[in-house]
C-alpha positions as CSV (number, residue, x, y, z in Angstrom):
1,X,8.4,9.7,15.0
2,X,8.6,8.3,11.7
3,X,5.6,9.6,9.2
4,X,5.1,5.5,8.2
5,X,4.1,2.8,10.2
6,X,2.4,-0.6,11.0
7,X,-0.7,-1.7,12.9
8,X,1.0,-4.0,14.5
9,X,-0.8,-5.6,17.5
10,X,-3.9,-2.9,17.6
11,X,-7.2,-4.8,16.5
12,X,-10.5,-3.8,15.6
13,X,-13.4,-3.8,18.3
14,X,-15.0,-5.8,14.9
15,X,-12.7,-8.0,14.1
16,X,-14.5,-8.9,10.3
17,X,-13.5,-5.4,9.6
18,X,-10.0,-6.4,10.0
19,X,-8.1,-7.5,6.7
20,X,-5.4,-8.8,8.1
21,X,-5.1,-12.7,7.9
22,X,-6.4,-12.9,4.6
23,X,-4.7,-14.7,2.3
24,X,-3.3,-13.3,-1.0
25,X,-3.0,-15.4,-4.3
26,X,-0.5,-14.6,-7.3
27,X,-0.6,-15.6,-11.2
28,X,-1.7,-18.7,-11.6
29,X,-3.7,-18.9,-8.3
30,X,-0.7,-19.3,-6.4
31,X,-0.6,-18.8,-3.1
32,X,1.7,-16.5,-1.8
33,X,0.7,-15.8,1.9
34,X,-1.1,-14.0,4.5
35,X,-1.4,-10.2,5.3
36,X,0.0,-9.9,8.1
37,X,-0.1,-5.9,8.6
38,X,-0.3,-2.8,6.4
39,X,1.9,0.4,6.3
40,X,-0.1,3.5,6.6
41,X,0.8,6.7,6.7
42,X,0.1,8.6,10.2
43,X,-1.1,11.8,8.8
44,X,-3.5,11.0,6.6
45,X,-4.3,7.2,7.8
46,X,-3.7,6.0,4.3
47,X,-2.8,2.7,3.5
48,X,0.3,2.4,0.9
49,X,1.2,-1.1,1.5
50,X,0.1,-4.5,2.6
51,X,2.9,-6.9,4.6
52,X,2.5,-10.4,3.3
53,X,4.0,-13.1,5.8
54,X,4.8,-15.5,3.0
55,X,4.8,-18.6,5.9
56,X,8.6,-19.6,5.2
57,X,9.1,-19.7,1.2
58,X,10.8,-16.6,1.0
59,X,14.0,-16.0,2.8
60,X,13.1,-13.2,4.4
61,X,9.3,-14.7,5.2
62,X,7.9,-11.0,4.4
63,X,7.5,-9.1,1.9
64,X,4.9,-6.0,0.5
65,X,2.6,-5.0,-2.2
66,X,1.5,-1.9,-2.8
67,X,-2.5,-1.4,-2.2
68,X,-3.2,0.1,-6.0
69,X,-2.0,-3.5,-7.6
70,X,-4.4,-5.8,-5.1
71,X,-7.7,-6.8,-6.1
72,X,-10.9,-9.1,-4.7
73,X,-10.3,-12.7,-5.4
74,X,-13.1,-13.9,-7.3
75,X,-12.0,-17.6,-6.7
76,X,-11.0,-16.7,-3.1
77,X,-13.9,-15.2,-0.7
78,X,-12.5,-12.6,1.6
79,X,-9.2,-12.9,-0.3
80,X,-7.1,-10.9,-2.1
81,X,-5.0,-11.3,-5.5
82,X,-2.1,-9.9,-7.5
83,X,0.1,-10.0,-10.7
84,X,2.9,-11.7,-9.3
85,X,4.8,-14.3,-8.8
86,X,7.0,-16.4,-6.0
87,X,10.2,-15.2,-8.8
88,X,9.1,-12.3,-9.0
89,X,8.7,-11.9,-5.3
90,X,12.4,-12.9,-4.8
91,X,13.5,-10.0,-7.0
92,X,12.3,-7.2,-4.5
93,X,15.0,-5.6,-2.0
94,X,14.3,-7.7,1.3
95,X,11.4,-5.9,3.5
96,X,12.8,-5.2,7.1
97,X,10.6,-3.6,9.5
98,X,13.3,-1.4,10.9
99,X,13.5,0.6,7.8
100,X,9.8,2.0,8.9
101,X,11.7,3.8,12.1
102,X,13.1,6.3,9.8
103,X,12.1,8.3,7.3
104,X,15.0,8.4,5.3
105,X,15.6,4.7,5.8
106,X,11.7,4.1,4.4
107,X,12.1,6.3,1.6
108,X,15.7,4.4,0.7
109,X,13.9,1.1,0.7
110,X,11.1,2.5,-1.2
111,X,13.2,3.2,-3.8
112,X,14.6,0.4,-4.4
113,X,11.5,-1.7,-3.9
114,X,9.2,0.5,-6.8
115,X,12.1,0.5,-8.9
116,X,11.6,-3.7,-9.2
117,X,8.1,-3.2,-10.0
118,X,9.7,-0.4,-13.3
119,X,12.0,-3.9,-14.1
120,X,10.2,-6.7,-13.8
121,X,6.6,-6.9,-13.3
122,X,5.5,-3.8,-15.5
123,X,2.4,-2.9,-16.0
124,X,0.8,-1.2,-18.9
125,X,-2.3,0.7,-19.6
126,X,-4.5,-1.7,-21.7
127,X,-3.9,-1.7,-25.5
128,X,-1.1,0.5,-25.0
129,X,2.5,0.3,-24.9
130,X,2.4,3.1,-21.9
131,X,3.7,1.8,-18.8
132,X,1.6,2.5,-15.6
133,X,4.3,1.2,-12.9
134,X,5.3,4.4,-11.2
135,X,9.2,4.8,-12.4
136,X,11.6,6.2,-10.0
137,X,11.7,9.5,-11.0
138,X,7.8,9.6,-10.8
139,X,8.4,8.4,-7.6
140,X,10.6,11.1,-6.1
141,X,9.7,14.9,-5.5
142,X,6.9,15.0,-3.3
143,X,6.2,12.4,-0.3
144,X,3.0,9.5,-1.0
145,X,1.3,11.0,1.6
146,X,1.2,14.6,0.0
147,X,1.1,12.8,-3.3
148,X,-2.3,11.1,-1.9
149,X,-3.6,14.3,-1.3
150,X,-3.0,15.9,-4.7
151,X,-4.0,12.7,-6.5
152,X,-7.9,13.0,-4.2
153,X,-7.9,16.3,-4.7
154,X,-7.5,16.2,-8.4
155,X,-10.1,13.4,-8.4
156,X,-12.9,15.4,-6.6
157,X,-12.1,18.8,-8.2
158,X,-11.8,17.4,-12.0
159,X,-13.3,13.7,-12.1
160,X,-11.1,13.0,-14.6
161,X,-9.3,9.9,-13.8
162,X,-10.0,6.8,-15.7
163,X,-9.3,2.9,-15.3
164,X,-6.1,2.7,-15.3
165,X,-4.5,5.6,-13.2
166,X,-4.9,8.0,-16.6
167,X,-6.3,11.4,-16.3
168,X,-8.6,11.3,-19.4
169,X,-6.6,12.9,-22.8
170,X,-3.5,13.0,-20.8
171,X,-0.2,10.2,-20.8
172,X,0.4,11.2,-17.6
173,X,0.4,8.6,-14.4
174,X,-1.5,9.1,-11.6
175,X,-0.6,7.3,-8.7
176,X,-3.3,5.6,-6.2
177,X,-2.2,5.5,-2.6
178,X,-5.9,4.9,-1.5
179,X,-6.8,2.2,-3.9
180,X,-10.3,2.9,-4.1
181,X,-12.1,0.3,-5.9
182,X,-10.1,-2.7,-4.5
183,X,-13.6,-3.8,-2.6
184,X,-15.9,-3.5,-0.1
185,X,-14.0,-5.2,2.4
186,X,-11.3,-3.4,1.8
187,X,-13.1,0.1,1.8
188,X,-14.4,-0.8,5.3
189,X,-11.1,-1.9,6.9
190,X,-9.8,1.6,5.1
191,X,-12.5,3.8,6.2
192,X,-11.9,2.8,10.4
193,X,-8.0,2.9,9.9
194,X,-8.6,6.5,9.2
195,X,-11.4,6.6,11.8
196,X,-9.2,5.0,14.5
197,X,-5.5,7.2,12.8
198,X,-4.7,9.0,16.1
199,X,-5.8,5.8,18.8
200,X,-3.7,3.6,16.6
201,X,-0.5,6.1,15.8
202,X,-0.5,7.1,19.7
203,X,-0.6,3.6,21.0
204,X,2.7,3.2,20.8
205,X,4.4,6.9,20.9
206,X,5.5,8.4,23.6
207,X,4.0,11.5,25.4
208,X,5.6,14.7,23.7
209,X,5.0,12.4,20.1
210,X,1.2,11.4,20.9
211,X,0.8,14.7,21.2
212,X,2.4,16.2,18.1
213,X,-0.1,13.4,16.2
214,X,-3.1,14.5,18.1
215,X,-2.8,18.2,17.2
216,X,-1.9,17.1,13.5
217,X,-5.3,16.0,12.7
């Protein structure tokens, strides 16, 4: 089994903890889409990516957005915003949901897709000239779920991250896969993902794989 993957059609016994149908605004308060899903990783239940169903615009209808660039609409109850564009959407690699059956595959696309973000819609830490889009290089090495893991653990051991994914005195980039700070909302709908990890990895799997994923975690 794959070590990414969607929720797909698994809901929430509470389904105002659920995320998914909210609608996500670009620059300008431009509406971009829905959320249709997220892509989480099964052994940690961390969410790296939001799947936006854009309703038709885009060619390939869907597209993602990593969790550390969303934020809480403040126009938009309930809804979610970023720092893009419908141009800058159509710049990404197309999202296909097969890619998430293999590792390899995922980690192809991956690529591809964070290597746009280095391109075009760079980001910078504020007053600075120092970019904060993870490049590709930052992006290889180690896998975002063990990346995840380092990044918590060097926030609990150290405390010394700062707005802006900097480790305080340092250039270096840290980067979020659990987005902490995005909202309440979204810290909910995080927290019972990780509650729910093995029900909603083993829904799907078969046998010999549910059980792999049950004696992981």
């Amino acid at each position: 089994m794959a070590q990414h993957g969607l929720l797909g059609n698994y809901r929430f016994t509470d389904a105002t903890e659920d995320i998914r149908g909210s609608k996500l605004y670009g620059l300008n308060n431009e509406k971009l889409g829905k959320i249709d899903d997220v892509i989480f990783d099964h052994f940690t239940g961390l969410i790296h990516y939001v799947v936006v169903d854009t309703g038709g615009w885009l060619t390939t209808k869907k597209f993602i957005v990593p969790v550390d660039r969303l934020r809480m609409s403040a126009e938009h109850k309930n809804d979610f915003v970023v720092d893009l564009n419908k141009e800058q959407v159509e710049s990404f690699p197309p999202y296909e949901e097969v890619d998430l059956e293999s590792d390899e595959q995922w980690s192809d696309y991956e690529g591809r897709y964070r290597s746009k973000w280095e391109a075009d819609p760079v980001m910078h830490r504020a007053e600075t000239d120092r970019n904060i889009t993870p490049t590709t290089q930052q992006m290889t090495g180690k896998s975002p779920s063990v990346r995840a893991v380092d990044s918590a653990a060097g926030e609990a051991g150290t405390g010394a991250l700062t707005e802006g994914g900097f480790a305080a005195g340092t250039d270096s980039v840290v980067i979020s896969q659990s987005a902490v700070g995005i909202g309440p909302r979204w810290d909910k709908f995080q927290d019972r993902l990780r509650e729910r990890r093995k029900q909603v990895v083993t829904k799907g799997s078969t046998e010999e794989s549910a059980d792999k994923y049950r004696k992981a975690g």
